[in-house]
C-alpha positions in Angstrom: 86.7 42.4 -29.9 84.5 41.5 -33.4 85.9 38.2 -33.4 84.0 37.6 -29.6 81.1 39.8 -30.6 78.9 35.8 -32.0 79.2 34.5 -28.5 76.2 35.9 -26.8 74.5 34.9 -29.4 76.0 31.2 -28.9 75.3 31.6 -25.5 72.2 32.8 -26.2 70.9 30.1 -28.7 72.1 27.5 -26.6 70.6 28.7 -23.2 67.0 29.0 -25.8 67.9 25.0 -27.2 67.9 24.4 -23.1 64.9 26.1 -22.0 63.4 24.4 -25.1 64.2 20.6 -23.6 63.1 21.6 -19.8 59.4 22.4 -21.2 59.3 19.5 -23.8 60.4 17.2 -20.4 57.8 19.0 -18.5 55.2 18.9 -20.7 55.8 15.3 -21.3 55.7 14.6 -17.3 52.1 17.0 -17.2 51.0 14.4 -19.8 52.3 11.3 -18.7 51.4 11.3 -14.7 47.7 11.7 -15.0 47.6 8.6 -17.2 49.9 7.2 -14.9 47.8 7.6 -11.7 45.0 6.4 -13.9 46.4 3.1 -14.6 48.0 2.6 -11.0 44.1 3.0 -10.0 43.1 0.3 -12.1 39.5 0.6 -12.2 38.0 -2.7 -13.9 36.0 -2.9 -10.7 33.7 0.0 -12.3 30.1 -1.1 -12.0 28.9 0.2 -15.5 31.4 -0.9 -17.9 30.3 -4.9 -17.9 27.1 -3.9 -19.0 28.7 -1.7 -21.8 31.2 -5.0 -22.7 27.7 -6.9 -23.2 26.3 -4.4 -25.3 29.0 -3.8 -27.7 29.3 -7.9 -27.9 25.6 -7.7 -28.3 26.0 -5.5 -31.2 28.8 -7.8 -33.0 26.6 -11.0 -32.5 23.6 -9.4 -34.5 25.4 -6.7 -36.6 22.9 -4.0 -35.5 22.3 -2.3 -32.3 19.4 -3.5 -30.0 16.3 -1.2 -30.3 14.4 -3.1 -27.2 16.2 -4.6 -23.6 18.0 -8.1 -24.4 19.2 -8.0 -20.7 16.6 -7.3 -17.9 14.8 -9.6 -16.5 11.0 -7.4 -15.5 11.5 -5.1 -18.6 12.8 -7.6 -21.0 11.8 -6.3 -25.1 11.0 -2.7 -23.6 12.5 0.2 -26.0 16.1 0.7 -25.3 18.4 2.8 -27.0 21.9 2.0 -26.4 23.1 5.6 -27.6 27.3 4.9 -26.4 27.2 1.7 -29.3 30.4 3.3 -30.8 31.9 3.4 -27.3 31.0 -0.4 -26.6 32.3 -1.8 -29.5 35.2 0.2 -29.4 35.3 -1.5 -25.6 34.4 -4.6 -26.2 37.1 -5.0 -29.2 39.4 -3.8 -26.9 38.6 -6.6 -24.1 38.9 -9.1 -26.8 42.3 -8.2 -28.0 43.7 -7.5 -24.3 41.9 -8.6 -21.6 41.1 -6.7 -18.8 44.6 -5.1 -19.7 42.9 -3.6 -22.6 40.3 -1.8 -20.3 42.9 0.2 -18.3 44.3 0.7 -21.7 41.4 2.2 -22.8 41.0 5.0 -19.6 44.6 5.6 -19.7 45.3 6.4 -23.1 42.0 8.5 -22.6 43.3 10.4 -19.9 46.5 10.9 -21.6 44.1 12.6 -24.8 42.3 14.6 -22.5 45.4 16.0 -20.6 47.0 16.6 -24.3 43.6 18.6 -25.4 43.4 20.4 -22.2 47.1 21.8 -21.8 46.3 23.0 -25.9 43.6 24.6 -25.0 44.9 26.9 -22.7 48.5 27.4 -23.8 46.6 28.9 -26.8 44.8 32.0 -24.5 48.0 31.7 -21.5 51.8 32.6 -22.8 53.1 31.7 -19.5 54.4 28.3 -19.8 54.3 28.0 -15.7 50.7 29.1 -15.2 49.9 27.2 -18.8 51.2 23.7 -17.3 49.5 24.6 -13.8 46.4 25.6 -15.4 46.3 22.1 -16.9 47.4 20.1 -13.8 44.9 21.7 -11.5 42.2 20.9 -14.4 42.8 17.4 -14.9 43.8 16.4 -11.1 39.8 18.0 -10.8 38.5 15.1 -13.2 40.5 12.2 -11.1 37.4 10.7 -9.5 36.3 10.4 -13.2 39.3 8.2 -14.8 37.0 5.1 -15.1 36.2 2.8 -18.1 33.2 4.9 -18.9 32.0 6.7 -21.9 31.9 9.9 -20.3 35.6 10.0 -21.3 34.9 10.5 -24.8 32.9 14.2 -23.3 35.6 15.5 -21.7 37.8 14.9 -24.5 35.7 16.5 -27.4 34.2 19.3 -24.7 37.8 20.5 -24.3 37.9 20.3 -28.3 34.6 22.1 -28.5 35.8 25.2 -25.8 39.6 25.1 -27.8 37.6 26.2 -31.2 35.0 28.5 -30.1 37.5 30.5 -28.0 40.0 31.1 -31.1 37.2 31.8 -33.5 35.7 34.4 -30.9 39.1 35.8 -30.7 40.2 35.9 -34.5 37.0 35.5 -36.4 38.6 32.9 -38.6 35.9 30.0 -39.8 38.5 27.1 -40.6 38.2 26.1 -36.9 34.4 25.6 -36.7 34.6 23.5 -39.6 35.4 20.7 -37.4 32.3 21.3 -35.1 29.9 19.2 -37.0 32.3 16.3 -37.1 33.1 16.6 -33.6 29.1 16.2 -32.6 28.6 13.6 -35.4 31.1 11.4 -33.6 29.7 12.3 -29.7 26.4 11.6 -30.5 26.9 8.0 -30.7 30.0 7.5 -27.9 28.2 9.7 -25.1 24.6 11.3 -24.7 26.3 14.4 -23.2 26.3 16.2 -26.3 23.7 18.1 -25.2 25.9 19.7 -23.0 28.0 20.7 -26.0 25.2 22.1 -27.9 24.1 24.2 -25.0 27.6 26.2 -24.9 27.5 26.5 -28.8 24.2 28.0 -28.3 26.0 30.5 -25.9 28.0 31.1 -28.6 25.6 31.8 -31.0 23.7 33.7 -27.9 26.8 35.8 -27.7 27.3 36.8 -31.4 23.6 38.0 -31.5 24.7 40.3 -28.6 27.0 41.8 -29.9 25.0 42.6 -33.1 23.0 44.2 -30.8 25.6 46.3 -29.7 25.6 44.9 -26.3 29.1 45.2 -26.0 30.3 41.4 -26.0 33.9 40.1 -27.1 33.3 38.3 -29.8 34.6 38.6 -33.7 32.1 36.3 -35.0 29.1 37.2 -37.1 25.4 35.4 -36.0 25.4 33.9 -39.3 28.2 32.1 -39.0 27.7 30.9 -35.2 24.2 30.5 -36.2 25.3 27.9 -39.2 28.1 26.3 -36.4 25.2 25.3 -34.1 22.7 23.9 -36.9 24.6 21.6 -38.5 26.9 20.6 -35.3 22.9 19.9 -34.2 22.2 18.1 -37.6 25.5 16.1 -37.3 24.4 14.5 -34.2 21.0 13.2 -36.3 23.7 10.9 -37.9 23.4 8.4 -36.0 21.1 5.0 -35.4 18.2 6.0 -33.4 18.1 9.7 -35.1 16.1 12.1 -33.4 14.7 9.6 -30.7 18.0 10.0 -29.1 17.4 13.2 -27.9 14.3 11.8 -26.0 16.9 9.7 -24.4 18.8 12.9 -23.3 15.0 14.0 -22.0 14.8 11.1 -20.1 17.9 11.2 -18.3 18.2 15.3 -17.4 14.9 14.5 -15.8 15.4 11.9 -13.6 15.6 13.6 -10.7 15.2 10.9 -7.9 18.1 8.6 -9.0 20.3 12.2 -8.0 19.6 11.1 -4.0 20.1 7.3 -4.8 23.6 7.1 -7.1 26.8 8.5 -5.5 28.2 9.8 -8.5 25.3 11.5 -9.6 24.9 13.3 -6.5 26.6 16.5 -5.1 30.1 17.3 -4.4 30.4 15.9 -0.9 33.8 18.6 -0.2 35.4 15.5 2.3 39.1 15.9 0.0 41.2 18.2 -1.6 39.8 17.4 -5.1 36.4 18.7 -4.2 37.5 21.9 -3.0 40.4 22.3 -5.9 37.2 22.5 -8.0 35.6 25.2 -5.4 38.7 26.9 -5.9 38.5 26.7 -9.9 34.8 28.1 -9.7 35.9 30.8 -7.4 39.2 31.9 -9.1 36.9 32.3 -12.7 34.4 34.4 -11.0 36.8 36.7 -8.9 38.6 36.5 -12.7 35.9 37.7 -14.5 35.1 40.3 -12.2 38.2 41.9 -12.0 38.2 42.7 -15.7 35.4 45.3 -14.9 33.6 44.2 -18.3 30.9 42.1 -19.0 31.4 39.5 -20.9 28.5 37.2 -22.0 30.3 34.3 -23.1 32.2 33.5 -20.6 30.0 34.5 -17.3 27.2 31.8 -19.1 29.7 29.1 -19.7 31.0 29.8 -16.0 27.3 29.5 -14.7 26.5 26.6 -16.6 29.8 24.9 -15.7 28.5 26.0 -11.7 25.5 24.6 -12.4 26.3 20.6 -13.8 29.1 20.7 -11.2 27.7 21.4 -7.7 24.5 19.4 -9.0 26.2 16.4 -9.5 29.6 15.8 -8.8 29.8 13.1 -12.0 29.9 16.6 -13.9 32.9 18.6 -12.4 34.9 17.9 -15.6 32.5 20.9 -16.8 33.9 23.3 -14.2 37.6 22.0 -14.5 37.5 22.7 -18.3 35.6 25.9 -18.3 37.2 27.2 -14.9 41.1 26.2 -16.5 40.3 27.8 -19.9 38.2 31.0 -18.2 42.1 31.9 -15.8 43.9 31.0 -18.5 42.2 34.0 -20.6 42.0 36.5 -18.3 45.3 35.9 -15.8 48.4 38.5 -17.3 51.5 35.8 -17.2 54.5 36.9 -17.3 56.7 37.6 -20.9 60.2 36.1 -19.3 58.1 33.1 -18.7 56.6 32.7 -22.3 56.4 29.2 -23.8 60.2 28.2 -25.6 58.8 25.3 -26.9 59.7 24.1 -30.5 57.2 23.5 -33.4 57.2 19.7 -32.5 57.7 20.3 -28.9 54.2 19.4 -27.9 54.1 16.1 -30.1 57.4 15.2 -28.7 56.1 15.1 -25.2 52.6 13.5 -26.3 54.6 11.0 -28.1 57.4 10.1 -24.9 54.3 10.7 -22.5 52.8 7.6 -24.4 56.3 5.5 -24.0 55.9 6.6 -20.7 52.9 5.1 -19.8 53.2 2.3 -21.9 56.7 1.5 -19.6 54.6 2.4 -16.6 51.8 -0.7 -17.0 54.6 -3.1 -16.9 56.8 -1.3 -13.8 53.2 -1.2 -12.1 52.4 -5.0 -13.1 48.9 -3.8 -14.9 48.2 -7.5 -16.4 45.0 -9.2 -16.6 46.6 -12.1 -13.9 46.4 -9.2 -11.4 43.3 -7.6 -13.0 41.0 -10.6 -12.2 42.3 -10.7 -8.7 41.5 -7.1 -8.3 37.9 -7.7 -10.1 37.5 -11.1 -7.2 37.5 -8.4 -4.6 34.5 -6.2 -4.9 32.4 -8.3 -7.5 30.9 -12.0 -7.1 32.9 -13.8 -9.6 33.1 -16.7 -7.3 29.5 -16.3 -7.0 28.5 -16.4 -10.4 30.6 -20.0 -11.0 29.3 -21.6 -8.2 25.4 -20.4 -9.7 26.6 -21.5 -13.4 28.5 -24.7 -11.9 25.2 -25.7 -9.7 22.9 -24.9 -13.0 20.5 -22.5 -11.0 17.4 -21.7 -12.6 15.9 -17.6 -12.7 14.7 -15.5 -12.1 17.6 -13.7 -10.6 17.4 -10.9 -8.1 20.4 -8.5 -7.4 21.4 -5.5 -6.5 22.0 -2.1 -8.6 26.2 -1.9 -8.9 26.2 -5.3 -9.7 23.4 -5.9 -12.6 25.8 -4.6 -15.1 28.5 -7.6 -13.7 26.1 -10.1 -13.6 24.8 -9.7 -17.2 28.2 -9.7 -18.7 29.6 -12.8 -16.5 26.0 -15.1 -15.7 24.2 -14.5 -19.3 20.9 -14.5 -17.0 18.3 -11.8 -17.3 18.9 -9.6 -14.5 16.3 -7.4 -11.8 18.1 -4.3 -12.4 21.4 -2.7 -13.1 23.2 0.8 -13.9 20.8 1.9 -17.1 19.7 4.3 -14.2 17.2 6.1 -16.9 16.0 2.6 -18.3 14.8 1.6 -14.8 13.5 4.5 -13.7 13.2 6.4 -9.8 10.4 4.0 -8.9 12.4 0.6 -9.7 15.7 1.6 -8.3 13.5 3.0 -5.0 12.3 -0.5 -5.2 15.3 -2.0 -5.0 17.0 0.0 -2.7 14.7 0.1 0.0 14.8 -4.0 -0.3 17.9 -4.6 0.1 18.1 -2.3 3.1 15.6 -4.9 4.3 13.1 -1.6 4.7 9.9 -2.9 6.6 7.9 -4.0 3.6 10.8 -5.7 2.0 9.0 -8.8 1.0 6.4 -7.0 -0.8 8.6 -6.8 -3.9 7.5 -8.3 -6.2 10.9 -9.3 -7.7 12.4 -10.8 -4.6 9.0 -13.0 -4.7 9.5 -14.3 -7.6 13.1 -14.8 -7.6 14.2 -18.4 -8.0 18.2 -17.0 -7.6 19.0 -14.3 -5.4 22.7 -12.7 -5.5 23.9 -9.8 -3.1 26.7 -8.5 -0.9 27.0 -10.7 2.0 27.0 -8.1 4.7 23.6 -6.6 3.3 20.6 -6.4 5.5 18.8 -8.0 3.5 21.2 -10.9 3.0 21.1 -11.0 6.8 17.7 -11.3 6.7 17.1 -14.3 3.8 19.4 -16.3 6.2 16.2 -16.5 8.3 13.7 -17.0 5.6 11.8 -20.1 4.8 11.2 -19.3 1.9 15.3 -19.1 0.5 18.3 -21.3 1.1 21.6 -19.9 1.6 23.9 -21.9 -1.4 26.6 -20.6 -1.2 28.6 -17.4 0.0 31.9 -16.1 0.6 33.8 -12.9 1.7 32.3 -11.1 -1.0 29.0 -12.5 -1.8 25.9 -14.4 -0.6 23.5 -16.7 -3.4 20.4 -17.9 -1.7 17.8 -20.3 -3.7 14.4 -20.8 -3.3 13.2 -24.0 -1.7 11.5 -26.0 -3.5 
């Protein structure tokens, strides 16, 4: 009998080595199939990031960033800040070296980081593996409306970071983590202006510790001191950057520009019409029934959850904040179960980042993501026929378009455009403007634009390109499934 007594433990060792390769596969499938989704979408349509591709070639051309407009057309040399400049370049180096290719690159492998970051965030507070890698799913599938070429990317990404550290130093106490905080908002403030949004919930933080110094009965093993220093020079870090302080009048600017919330689609609510508006609901729900079945207050997390409720239902361009906070806030508080803990080895999780990456990188060429089929994809919702018949014919501004495609027109014509997606640049009253034109409102010819327009560039089945057909004033030059360019007569 001694001599059989090592086989459970064989048995046992190798059933562990098995469980082991299961999770690293399905960890590396969790990883790979939102980037996957994320490049079978495509998104180079995206109204916004043209105008970013300008900018960051902008910024190579004159080795500086542009402190007044270069691009609009009624608002040329007015102060501008392009706060995302790290973001552009990084774009528009990216364009250069790949194409279009290397803009589906660019969300992809962003997605990929943020799915990485979000299924380490809450595998650190969940030891179920199952609810862990469910958790993260539900989390990410949330943010799908969100995987476009945008800088807002770069938020999700170091938001996730942000909630990772301040979780694990509330729970431990240990400073090494929040060490990384001002480098963190060093590099946000010049990729993304929702830094702010970071600073608030290390001000909860902070908020919290003093709290519990007060004996209000918080969870938190941090001293204010210590939170306290965390916030100031995490706020300090973001100074380090080209405009300085003037970029949080940018921030101002934009969280109080109310009327472009009823005019942009992504900026307004969450319309609840498919299953990943109400998988948020769901998120926000589950975290509050969460947080109330513990029968204990706790600050921290009941702000962050009413903050994340807030940005969300406001504006649905903001329900990675509830998808985070609601993922991390169940992963805390739900009891998993010990037979299901995570068997995954030390390297597991780089493993599966590493063959997600193969993954995806074998998954643009089985999906046929090349610039060929890029530009055909691009030919269907923006006027690039359009724009070479203008810059073949030699047309003459000033140019009038519409909103979504400013930011297309002043990376593809080079002509001073009427307005595009720098929503706060423009401001409520110029994008009512131009709205209310192009619906070919009553008083449409009272712009002021249109009138002096010598170009004028628009969707072809918009009213008011049905109604320049009939104007005296415009010729119809040229138009096609996509777009209409009318000309003023001489």
């Amino acid at each position: 009998m001694s001599t059989q007594e090592p086989l459970p433990e064989a048995g046992g060792s190798a059933q562990k080595r098995a469980e082991q390769i299961v999770q690293t596969l399905v960890v590396a499938a969790l990883f790979a199939a939102p980037a996957l989704m994320c490049a079978h979408a495509a998104c180079v349509a995206d109204p916004d990031i043209w105008w970013h591709l300008r900018t960051g070639e902008w910024i190579l051309a004159h080795h500086a960033v542009p402190q007044v407009d270069p691009f609009s057309g009624p608002l040329a040399g007015r102060p501008w800040l392009a706060y995302s400049w790290l973001y552009e370049l990084a774009a528009v180096k990216l364009f250069h070296w790949l194409g279009l290719a290397g803009i589906v690159a660019y969300s992809s492998g962003m997605v990929l980081a943020i799915t990485v970051a979000m299924y380490h965030m809450v595998r650190r507070v969940q030891r179920d593996f199952s609810l862990a890698v469910l958790l993260s799913f539900a989390a990410v599938f949330c943010m799908g409306r969100l995987y476009t070429p945008r800088p807002w990317l770069f938020t999700i990404l170091l938001f996730i970071l942000e909630l990772d550290i301040l979780m694990q130093a509330r729970r431990t106490g240990r400073l090494r983590e929040l060490l990384w905080l001002p480098l963190i908002f060093a590099l946000w403030a010049n990729v993304h202006i929702q830094f702010i949004d970071g600073l608030m919930v290390l001000g909860l933080a902070w908020a919290e510790t003093l709290a519990a110094h007060w004996g209000l009965g918080t969870e938190t093993r941090m001293r204010p001191a210590w939170m306290g220093v965390a916030l100031l020079s995490s706020a300090l870090a973001t100074l380090a950057n080209p405009y300085g302080w003037r970029i949080y009048q940018a921030a101002y600017d934009l969280a109080t520009q109310g009327g472009a919330l009823n005019k942009i689609s992504e900026l307004q609510a969450i319309p609840f019409r498919g299953s990943v508006d109400f998988a948020v609901l769901l998120l926000a729900l589950g975290s509050a029934a969460a947080l109330a079945w513990r029968r204990r207050f706790v600050l921290f997390e009941t702000a962050l959850l009413a903050f994340a409720a807030l940005l969300a239902f406001r504006s649905q361009r903001d329900v990675w904040v509830m998808a985070a906070v609601g993922a991390l806030i169940l992963g805390s508080t739900i009891t998993g179960s010990d037979k299901a803990a995570m068997r995954l080895p030390k390297l597991g999780g780089a493993a599966a980042a590493l063959a997600a990456g193969l993954i995806v990188t074998a998954g643009f060429g089985a999906m046929h993501v090349n610039n060929a089929q890029l530009e055909i994809q691009v030919a269907k919702d923006l006027p690039v026929q359009a724009v070479q018949a203008v810059r073949a014919k030699g047309y003459a501004g000033p140019l009038y378009n519409t909103f979504d495609w400013g930011g297309y027109l002043i990376w593809a014509l080079r002509m001073p455009v009427s307005i595009d997606g720098r929503a706060a640049f423009y401001g409520d009253q110029r994008i009512d403007r131009s709205v209310a034109t192009w619906s070919a409102q009553p008083d449409w010819a009272s712009d002021a634009q249109l009138m002096k327009a010598g170009v004028v560039i628009g969707p072809v089945k918009a009213p008011l390109t049905q109604v320049l057909r009939m104007d005296p004033r415009f010729q119809l030059a040229y138009e096609d499934k996509v777009a209409a360019v009318f000309v003023r007569r001489k």
